[in-house]
Structures are given as C-alpha cells and as structure tokens.
N, C-alpha and C positions, 0 to 999 in steps of 0.2 A: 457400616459403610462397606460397599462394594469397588472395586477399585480393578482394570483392565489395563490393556496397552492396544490399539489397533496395530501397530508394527510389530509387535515381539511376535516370536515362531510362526513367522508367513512360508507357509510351503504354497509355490508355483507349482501345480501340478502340471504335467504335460498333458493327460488325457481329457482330463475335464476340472472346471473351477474348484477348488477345497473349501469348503465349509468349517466354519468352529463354532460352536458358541462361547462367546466370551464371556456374558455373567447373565444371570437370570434373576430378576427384580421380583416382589411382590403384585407385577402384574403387566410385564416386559418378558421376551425371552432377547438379548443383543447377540445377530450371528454376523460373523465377519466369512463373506465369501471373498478369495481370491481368483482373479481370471488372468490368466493371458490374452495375450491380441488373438483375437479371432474367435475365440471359447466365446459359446453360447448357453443361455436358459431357455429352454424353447416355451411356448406361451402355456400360461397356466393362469390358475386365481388360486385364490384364498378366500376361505369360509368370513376371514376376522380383516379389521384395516390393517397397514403397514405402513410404515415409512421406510424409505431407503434415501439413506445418504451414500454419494458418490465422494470418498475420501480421499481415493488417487484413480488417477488418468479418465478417459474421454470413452462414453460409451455409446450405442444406441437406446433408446427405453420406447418398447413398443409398448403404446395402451390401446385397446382394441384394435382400430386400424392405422393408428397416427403412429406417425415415428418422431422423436423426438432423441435430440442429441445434448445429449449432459457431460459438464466439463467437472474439474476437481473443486467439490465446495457445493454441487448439486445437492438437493434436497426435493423430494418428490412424496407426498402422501394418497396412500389408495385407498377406496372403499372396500371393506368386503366383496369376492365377486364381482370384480373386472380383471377381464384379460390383459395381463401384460406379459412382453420378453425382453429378453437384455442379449445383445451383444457388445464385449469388448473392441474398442479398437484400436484400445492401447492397452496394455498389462495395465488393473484397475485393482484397486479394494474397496468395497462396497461394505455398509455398514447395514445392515437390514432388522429393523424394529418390528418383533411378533407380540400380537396376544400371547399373554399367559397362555388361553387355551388352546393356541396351535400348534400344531406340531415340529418340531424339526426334521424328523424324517419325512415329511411331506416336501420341507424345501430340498431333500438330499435327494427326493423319489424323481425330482424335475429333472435332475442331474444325472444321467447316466452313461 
C-alpha cells in the first residue's frame, strides 16, 4: 500500500507553481502542482493521457482553442497529444495523473 496527503508540505512558490510527486504506482506517476492566483502553464502536450483533478480553488483549462473554467472537485481527462494550458485564478492544487512512462521533468520543463 501507498499512502499520500494532498495538503501536507504545500509550498506556494512566488515565481512559478511547485511541483511534487507524491507517490508512483506500478503504472501512475501522482504529481501535486501548486499555483497562486495568476501563475500559468503555458500550452504544451504530452506523449501518454492524463488526468487532472482540480482539488482546490477556480482555474482556467485551455484545450486547444477552448477555454474552459474548472471549480474545486474538477476532473478533466486528456488524450496523448492535445494542447492544453492552465491558469490559476485562485491559489489552486492540482492533482495531475501521468503514465508510468512520462516523464516529470517534462511537466517541470513547462514551468519556467
């Protein structure tokens, strides 16, 4: 058994969201990004699908050209290889479900 907390040690970074991974499954990587208001992901894909849960506060979620606004308790699943971005626009914690074989330095690379 693997066992996590989405609250324990949340650092609000000022410059840009903070990433963690919180545990890695037999074929899951779970990363918890935190954002402040305004902090962005600017658009990117991924090779493998994803799921993102919105755990706390209110964001934007762009998929290609649509914008979409997700409240706390969102849940969004992507295909490999669609454009998405995220802006906060409330202080958020984001729950983000990877393939085993992606990477997380690819979701840190989007973050600069």
């Amino acid at each position: 058994m693997l066992e996590t907390n989405l609250l324990k040690e949340l650092i609000y970074n000022d410059e840009k969201p903070s990433i963690s991974v919180l545990l890695e499954t037999a074929s899951t990587k779970e990363i918890r990004i935190v954002f402040k208001k305004g902090q962005v992901m600017t658009k990117h894909q991924t090779p493998y699908p994803i799921t993102v849960e919105l755990f706390e506060g209110e964001l934007n979620f762009g998929v290609n050209t649509q914008k979409y606004h997700l409240e706390k308790g969102s849940l969004v699943a992507l295909d490999g290889g669609t454009p998405h971005d995220l802006e906060a626009i409330t202080d958020c914690i984001v729950r983000l479900t990877l393939s085993k074989q992606d990477r997380v330095q690819r979701v840190k690379d989007v973050i600069k």
